[in-house]
mmCIF file of the N, C-alpha and C atoms, coordinates in Angstrom:
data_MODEL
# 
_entry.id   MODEL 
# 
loop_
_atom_site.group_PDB 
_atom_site.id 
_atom_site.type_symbol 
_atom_site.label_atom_id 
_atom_site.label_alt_id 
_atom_site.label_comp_id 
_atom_site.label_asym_id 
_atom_site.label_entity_id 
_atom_site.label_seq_id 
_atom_site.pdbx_PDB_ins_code 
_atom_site.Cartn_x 
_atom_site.Cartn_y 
_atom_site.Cartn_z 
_atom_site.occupancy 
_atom_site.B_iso_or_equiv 
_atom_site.pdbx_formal_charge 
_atom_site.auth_seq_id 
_atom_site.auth_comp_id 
_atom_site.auth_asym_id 
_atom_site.auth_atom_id 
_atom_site.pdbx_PDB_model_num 
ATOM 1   N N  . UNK A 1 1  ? -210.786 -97.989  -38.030 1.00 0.00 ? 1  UNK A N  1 
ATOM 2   C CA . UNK A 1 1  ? -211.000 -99.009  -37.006 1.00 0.00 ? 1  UNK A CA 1 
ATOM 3   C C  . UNK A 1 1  ? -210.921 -100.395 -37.626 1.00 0.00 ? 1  UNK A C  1 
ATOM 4   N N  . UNK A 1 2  ? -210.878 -100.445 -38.958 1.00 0.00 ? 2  UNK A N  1 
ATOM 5   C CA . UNK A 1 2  ? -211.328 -102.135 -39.467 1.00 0.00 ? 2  UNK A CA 1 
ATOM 6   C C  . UNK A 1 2  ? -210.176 -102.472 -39.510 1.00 0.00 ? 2  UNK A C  1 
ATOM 7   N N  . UNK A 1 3  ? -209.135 -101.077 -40.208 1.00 0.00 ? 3  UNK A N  1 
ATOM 8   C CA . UNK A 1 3  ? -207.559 -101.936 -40.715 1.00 0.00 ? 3  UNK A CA 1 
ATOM 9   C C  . UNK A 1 3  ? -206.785 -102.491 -39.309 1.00 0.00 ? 3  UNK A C  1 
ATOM 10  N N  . UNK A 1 4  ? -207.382 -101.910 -38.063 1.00 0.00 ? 4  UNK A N  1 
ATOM 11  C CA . UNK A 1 4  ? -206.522 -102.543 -36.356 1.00 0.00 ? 4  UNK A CA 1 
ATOM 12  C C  . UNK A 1 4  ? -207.630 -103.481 -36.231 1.00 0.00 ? 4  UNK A C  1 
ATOM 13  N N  . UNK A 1 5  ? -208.860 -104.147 -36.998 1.00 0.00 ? 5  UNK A N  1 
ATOM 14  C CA . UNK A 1 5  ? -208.850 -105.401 -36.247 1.00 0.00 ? 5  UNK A CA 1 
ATOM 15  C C  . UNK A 1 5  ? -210.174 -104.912 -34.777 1.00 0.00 ? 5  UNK A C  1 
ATOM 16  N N  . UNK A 1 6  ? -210.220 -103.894 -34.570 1.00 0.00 ? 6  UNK A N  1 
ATOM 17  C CA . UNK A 1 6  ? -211.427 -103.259 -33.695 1.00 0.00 ? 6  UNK A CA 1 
ATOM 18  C C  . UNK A 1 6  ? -212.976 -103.761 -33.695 1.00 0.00 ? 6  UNK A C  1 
ATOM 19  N N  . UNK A 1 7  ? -213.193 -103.098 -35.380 1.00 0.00 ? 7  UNK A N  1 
ATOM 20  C CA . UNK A 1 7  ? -214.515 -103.393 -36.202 1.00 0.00 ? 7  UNK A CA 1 
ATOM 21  C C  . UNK A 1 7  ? -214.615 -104.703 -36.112 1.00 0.00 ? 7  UNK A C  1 
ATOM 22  N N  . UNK A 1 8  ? -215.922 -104.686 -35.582 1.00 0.00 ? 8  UNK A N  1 
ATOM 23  C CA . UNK A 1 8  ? -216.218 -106.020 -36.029 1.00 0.00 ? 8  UNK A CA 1 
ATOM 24  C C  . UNK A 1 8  ? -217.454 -106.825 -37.287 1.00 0.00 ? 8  UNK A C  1 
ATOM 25  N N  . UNK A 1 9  ? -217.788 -105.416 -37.650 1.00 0.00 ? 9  UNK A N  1 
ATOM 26  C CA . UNK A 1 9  ? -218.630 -105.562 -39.113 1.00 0.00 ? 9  UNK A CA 1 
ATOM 27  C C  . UNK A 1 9  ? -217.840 -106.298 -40.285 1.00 0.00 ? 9  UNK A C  1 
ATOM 28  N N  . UNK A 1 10 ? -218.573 -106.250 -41.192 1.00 0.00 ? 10 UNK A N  1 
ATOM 29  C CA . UNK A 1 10 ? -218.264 -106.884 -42.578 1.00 0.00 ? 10 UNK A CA 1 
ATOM 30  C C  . UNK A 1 10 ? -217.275 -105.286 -43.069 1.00 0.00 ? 10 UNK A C  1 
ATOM 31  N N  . UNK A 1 11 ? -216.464 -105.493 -43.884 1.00 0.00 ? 11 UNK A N  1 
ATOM 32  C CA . UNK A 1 11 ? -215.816 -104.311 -44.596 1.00 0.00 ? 11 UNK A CA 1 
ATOM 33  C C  . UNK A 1 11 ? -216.395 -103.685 -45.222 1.00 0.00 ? 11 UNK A C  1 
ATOM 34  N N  . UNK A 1 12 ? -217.554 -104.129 -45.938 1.00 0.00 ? 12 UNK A N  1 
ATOM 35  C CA . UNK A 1 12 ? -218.830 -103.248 -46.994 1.00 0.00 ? 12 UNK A CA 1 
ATOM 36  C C  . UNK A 1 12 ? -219.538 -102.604 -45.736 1.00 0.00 ? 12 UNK A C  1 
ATOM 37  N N  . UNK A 1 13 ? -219.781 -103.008 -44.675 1.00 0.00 ? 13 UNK A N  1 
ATOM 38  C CA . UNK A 1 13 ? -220.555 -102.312 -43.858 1.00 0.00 ? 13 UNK A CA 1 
ATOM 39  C C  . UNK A 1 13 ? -220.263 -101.179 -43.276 1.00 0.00 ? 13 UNK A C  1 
ATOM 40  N N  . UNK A 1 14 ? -218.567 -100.599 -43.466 1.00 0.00 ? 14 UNK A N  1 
ATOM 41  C CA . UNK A 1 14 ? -217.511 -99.225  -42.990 1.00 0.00 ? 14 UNK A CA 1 
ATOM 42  C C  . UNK A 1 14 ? -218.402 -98.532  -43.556 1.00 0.00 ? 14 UNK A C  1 
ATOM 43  N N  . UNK A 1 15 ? -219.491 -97.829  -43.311 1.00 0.00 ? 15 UNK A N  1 
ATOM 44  C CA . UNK A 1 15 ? -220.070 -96.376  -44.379 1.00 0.00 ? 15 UNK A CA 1 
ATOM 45  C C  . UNK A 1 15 ? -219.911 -95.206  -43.681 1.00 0.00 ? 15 UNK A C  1 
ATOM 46  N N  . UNK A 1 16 ? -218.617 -94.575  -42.985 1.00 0.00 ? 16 UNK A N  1 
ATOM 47  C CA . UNK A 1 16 ? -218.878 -93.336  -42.760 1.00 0.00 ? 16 UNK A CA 1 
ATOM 48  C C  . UNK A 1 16 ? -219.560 -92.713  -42.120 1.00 0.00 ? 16 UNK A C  1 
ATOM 49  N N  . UNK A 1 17 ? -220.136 -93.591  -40.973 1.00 0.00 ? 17 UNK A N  1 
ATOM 50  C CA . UNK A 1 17 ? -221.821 -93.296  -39.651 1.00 0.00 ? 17 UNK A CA 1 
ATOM 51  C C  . UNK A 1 17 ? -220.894 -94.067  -38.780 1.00 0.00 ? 17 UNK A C  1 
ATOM 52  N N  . UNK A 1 18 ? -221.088 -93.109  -37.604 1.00 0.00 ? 18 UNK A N  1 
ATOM 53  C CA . UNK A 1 18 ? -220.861 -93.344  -36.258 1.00 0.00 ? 18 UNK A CA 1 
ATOM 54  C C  . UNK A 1 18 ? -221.995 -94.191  -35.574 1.00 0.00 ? 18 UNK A C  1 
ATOM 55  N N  . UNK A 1 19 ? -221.971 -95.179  -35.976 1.00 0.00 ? 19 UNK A N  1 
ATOM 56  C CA . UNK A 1 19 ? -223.040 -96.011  -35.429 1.00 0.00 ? 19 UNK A CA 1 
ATOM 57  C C  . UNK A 1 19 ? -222.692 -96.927  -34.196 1.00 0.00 ? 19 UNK A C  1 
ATOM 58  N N  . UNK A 1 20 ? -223.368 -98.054  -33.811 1.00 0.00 ? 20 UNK A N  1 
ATOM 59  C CA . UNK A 1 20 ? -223.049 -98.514  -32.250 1.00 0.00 ? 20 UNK A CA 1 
ATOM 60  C C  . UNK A 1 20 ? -222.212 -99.564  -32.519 1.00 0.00 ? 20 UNK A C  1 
ATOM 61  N N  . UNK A 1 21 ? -221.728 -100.257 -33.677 1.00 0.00 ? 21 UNK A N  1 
ATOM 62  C CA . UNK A 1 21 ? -220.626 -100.816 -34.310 1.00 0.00 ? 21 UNK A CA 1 
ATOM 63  C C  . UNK A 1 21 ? -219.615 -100.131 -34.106 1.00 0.00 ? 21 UNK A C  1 
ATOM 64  N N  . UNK A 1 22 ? -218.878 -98.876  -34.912 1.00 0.00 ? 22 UNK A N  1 
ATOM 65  C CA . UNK A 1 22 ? -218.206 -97.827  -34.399 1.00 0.00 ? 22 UNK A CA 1 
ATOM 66  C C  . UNK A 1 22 ? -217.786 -97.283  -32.935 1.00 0.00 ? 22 UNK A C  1 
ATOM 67  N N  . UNK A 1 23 ? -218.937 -97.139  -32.397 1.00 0.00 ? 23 UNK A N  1 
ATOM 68  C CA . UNK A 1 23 ? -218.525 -96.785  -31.180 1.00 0.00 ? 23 UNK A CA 1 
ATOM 69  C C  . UNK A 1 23 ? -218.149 -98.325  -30.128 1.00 0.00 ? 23 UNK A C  1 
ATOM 70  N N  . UNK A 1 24 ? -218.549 -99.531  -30.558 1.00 0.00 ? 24 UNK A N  1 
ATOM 71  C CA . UNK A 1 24 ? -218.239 -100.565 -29.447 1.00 0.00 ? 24 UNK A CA 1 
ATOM 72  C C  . UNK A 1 24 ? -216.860 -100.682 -29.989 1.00 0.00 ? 24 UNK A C  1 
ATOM 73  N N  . UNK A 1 25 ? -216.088 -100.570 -31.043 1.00 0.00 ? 25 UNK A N  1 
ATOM 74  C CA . UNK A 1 25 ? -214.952 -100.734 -31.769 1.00 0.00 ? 25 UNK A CA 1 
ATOM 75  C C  . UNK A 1 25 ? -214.326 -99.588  -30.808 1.00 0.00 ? 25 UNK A C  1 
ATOM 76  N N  . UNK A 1 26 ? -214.724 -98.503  -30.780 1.00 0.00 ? 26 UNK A N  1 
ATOM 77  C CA . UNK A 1 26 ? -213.726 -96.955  -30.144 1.00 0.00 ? 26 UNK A CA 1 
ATOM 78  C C  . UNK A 1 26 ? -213.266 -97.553  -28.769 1.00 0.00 ? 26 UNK A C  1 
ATOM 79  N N  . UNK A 1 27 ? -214.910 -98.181  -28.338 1.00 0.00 ? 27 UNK A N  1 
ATOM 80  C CA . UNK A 1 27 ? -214.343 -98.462  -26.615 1.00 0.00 ? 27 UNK A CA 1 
ATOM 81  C C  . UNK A 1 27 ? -213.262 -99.918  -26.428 1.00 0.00 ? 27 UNK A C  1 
ATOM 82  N N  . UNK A 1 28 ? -213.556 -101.007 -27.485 1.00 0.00 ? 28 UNK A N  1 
ATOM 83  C CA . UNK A 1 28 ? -212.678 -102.013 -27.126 1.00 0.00 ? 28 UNK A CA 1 
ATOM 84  C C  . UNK A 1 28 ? -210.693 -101.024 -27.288 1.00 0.00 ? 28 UNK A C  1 
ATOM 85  N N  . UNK A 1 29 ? -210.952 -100.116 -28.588 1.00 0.00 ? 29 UNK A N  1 
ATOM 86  C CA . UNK A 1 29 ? -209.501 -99.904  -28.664 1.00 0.00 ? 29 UNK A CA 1 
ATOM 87  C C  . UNK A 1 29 ? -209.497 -98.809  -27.459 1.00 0.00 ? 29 UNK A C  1 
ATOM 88  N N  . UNK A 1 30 ? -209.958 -98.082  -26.420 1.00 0.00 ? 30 UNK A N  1 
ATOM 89  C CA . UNK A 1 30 ? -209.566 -97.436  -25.613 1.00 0.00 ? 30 UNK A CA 1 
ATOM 90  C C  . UNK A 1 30 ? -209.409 -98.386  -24.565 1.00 0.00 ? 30 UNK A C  1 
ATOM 91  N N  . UNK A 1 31 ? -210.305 -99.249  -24.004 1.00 0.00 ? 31 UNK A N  1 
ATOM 92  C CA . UNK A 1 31 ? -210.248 -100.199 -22.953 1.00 0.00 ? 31 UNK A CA 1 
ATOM 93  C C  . UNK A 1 31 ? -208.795 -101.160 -23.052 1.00 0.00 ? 31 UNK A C  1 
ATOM 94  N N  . UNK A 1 32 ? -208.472 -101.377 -24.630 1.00 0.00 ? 32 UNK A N  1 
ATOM 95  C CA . UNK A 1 32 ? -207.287 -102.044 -24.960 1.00 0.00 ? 32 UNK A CA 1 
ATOM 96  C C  . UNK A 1 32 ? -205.939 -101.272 -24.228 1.00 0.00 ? 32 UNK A C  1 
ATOM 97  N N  . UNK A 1 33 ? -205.771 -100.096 -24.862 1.00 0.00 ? 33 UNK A N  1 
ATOM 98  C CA . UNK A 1 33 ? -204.478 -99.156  -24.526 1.00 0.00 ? 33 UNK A CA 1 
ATOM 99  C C  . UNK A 1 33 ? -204.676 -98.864  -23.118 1.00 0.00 ? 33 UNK A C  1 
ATOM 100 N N  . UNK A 1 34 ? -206.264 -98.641  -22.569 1.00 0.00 ? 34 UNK A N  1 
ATOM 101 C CA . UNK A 1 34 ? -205.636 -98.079  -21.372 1.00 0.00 ? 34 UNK A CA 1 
ATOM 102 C C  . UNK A 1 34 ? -205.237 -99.280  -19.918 1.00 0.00 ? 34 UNK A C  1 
ATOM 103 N N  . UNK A 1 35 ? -205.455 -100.599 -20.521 1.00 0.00 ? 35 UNK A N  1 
ATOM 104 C CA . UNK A 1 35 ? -205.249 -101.812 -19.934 1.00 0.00 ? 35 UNK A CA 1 
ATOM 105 C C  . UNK A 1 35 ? -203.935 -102.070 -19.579 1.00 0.00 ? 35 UNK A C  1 
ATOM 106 N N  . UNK A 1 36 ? -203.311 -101.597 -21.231 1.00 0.00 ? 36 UNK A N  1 
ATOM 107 C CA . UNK A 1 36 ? -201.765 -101.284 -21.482 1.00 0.00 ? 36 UNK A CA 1 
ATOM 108 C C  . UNK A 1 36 ? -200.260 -100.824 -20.643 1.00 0.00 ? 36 UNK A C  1 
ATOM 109 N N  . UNK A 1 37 ? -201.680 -100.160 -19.337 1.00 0.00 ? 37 UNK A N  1 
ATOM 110 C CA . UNK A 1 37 ? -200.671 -98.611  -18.870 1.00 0.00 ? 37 UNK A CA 1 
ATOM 111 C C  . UNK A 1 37 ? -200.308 -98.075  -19.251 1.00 0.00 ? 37 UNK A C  1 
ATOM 112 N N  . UNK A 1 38 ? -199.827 -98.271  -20.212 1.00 0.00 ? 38 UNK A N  1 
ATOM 113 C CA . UNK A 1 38 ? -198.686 -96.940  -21.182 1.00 0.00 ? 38 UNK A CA 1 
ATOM 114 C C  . UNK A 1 38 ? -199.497 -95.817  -21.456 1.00 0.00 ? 38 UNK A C  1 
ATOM 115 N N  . UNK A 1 39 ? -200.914 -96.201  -21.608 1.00 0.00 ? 39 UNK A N  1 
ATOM 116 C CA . UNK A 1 39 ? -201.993 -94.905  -22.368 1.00 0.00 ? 39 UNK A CA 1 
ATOM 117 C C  . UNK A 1 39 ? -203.249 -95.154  -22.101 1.00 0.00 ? 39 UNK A C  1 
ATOM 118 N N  . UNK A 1 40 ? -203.258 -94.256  -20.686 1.00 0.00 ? 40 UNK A N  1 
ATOM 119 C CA . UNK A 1 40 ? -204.189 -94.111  -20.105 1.00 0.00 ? 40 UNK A CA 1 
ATOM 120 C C  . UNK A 1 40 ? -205.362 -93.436  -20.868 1.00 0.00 ? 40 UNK A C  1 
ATOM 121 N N  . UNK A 1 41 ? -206.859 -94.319  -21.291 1.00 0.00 ? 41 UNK A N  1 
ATOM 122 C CA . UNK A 1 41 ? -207.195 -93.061  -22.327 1.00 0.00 ? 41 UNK A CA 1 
ATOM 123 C C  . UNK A 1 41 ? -208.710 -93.667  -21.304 1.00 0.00 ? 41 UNK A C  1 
ATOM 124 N N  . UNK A 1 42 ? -209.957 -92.449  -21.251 1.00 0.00 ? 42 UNK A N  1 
ATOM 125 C CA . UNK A 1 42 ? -210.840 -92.480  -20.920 1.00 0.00 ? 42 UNK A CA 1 
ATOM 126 C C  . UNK A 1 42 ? -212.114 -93.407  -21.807 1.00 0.00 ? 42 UNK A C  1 
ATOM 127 N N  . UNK A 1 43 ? -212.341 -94.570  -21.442 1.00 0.00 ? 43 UNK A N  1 
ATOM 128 C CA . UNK A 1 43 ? -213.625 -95.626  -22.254 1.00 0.00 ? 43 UNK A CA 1 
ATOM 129 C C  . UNK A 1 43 ? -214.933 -94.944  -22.162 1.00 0.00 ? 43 UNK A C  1 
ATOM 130 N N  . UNK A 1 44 ? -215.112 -94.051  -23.286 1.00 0.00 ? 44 UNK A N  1 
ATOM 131 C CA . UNK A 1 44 ? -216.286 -93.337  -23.428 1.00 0.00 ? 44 UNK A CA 1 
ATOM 132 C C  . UNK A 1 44 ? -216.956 -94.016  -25.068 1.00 0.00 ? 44 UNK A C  1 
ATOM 133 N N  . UNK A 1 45 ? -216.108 -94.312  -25.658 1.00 0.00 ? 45 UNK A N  1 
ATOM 134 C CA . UNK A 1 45 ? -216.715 -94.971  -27.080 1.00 0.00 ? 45 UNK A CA 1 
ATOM 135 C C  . UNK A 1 45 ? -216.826 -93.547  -28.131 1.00 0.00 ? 45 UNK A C  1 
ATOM 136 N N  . UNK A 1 46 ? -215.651 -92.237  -27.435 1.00 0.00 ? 46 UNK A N  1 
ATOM 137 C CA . UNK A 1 46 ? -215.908 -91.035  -28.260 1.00 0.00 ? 46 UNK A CA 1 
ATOM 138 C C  . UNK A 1 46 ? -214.784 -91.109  -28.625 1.00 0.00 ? 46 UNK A C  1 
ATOM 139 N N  . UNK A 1 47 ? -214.541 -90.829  -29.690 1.00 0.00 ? 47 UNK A N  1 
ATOM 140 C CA . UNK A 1 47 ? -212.551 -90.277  -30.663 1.00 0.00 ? 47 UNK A CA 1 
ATOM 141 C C  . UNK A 1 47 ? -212.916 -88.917  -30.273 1.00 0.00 ? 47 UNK A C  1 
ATOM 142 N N  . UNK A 1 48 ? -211.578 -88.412  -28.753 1.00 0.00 ? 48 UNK A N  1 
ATOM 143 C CA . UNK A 1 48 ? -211.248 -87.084  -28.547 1.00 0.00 ? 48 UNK A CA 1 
ATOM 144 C C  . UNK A 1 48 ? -209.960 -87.520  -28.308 1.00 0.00 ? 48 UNK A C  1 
ATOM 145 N N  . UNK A 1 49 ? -209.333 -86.062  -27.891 1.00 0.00 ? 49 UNK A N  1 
ATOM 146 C CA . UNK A 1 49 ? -207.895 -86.018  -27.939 1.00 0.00 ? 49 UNK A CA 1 
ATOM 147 C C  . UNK A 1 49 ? -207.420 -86.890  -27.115 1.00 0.00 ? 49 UNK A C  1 
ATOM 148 N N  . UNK A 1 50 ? -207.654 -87.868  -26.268 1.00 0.00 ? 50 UNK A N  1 
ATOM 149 C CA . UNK A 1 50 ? -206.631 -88.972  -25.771 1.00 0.00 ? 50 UNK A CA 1 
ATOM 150 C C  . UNK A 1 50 ? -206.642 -90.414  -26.788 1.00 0.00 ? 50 UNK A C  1 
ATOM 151 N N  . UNK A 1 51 ? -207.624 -90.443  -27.817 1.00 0.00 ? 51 UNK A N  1 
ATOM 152 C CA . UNK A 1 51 ? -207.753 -91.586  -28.722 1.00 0.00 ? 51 UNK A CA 1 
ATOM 153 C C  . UNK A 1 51 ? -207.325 -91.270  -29.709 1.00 0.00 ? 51 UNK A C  1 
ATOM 154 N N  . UNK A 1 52 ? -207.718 -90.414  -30.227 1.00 0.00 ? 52 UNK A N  1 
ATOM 155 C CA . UNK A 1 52 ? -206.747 -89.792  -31.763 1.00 0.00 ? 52 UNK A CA 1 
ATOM 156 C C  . UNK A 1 52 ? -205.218 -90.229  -31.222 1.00 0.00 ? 52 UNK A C  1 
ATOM 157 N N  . UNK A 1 53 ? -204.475 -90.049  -30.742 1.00 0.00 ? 53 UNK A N  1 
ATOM 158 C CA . UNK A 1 53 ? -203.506 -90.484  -31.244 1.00 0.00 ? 53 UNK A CA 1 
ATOM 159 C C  . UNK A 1 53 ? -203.222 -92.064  -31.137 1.00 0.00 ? 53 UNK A C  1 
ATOM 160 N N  . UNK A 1 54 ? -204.003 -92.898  -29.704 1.00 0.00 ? 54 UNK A N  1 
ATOM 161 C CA . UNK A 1 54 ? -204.148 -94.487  -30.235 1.00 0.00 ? 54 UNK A CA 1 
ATOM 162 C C  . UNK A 1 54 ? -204.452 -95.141  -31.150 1.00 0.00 ? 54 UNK A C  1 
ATOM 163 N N  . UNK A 1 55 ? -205.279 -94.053  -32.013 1.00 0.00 ? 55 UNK A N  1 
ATOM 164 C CA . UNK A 1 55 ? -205.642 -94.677  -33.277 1.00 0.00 ? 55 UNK A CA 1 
ATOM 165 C C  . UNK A 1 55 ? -204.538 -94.299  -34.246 1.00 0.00 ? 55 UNK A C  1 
ATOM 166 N N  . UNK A 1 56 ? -203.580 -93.252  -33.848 1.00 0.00 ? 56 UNK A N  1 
ATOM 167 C CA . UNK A 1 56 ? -202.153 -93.316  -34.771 1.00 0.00 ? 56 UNK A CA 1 
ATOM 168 C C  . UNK A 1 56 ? -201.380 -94.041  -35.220 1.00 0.00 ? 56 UNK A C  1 
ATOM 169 N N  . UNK A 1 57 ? -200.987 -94.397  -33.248 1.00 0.00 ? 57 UNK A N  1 
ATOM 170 C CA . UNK A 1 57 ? -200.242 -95.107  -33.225 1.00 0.00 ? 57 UNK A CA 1 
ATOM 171 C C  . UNK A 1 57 ? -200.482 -96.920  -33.395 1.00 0.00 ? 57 UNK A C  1 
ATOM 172 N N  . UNK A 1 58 ? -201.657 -97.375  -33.318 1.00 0.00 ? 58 UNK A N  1 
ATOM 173 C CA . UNK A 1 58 ? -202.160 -98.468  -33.734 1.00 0.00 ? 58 UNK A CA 1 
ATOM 174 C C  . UNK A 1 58 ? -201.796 -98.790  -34.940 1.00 0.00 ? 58 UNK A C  1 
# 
């Protein structure tokens, strides 16, 4: 999430915890794509199979 610009923590602060940093980052990049039209993805703030691949292709 930090290398697209999502995260909005410090880079030392990435530790590997799904914390509420993490998840406000999941929902801006789902709310982003599915704004998009192209990729309709559900704003839950969870990485399941309609975000895994936005976060691919990001």
């Amino acid at each position: 999430m930090n290398n697209h610009a999502y995260y909005g923590g410090p880079k030392l602060a990435v530790d590997g915890d799904y914390g509420p940093r993490t998840q406000a980052a999941v929902r801006t990049l789902q709310a982003n794509w599915s704004a998009s039209g192209s990729h309709p993805i559900l704003v839950d703030g969870i990485v399941g199979p309609q975000t895994w691949p936005a976060l691919r292709a990001a």
